[in-house]
N, C-alpha and C positions, 0 to 999 in steps of 0.2 A: 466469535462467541461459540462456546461448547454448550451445545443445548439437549437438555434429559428433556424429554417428555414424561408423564406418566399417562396411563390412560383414560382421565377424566380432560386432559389437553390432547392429545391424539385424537380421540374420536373428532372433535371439533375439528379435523380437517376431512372428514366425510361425510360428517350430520354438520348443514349450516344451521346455527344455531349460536348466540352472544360469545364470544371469546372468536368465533370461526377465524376472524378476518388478524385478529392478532399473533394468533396460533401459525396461520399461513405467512404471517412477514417474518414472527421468529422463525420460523425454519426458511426464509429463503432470502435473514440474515444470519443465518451461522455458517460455519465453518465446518460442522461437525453433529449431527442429530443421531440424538441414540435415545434408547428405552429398554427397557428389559423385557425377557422372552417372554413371562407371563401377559405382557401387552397382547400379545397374538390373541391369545383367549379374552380377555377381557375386553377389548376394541368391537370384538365380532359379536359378544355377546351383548353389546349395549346398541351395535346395531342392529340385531336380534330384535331386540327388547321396545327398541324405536318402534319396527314393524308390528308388532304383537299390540304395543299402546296405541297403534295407529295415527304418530308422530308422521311416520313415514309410509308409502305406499308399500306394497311389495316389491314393484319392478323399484324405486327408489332406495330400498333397501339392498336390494340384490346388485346394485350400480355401486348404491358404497360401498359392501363389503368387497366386491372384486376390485372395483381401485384401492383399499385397503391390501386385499393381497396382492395386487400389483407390485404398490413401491411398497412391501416387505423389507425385502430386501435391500432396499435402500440406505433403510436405516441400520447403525450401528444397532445390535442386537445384544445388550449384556446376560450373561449365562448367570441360571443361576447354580451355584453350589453349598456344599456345606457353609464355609463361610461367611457366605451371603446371608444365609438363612440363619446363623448365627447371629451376624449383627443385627437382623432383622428381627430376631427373640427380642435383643437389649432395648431397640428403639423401640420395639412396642410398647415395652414396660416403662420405659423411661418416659416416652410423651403421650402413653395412652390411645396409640393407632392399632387403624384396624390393620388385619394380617398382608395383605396388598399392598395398605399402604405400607407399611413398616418395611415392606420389600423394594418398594421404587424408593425410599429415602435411605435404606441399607445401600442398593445396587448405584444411587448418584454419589453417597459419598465416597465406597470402596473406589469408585470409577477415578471420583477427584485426587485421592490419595495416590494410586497406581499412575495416574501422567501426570502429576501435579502443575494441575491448572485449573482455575478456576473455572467451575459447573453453573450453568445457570438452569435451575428446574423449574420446570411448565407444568400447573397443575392448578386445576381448579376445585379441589380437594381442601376444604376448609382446616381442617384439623393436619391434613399434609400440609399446605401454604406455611402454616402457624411452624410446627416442627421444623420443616425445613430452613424456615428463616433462624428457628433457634441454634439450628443446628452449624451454621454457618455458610449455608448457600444463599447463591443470588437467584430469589422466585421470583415468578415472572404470573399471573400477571403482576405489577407492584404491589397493587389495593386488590383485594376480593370486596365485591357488592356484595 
């Protein structure tokens, strides 16, 4: 399996929290885990955000974001460019996402088209879930609650 994350499935492998334990088997049944570079920002900032809502402790916070930057670099890291941002104009308009999102469903399908093979995206982004299945990927979780 070739598995996208975006960042409302990413976090969920540093805040345990519903989705955590699913999120952790998809990625350690793929073959291939990527996201896009704005994840970096957005990962950190929802673990921020944890802290600040006092979800999480501080030292709890400060544990997930360094294992976050840890396996950074782990992951396949999609760049973004002109292009990108281009498809990501279309898709917003077209399924009515927000700017983010329309970025992680731009940056999985350009990805799919360039190695042509089937993308399976992780996301617990309602209105991403919904797009993405329209769009013709395989989302993961199957059901959103």
């Amino acid at each position: 399996m070739i598995l996208y994350l975006d960042s409302s499935a990413l976090v969920k492998r540093y805040i345990a929290e519903v989705g955590s334990e699913d999120v952790n088997d998809w990625i350690g049944q793929a073959d291939l885990v990527s996201t896009c570079l704005v994840s970096r920002a957005e990962v950190s900032a929802a673990i921020a955000r944890s802290s600040k809502l006092l979800v999480l402790s501080p030292d709890d916070a400060l544990r997930a974001v360094n294992a976050f930057r840890a396996e950074w670099e782990d992951f396949l890291r999609l760049p973004v460019t002109e292009t990108l941002i281009k498809q990501a104009d279309i898709l917003a308009w077209e399924y009515g996402l927000r700017g983010y999102d329309s970025i992680h469903l731009a940056a999985a399908l350009l990805w799919k088209d360039a190695i042509g093979e089937p993308i399976v995206l992780a996301t617990y982004d309602r209105q991403l879930w919904a797009a993405a299945s329209r769009a013709g990927l395989v989302v993961k979780p199957e059901t959103l609650k």
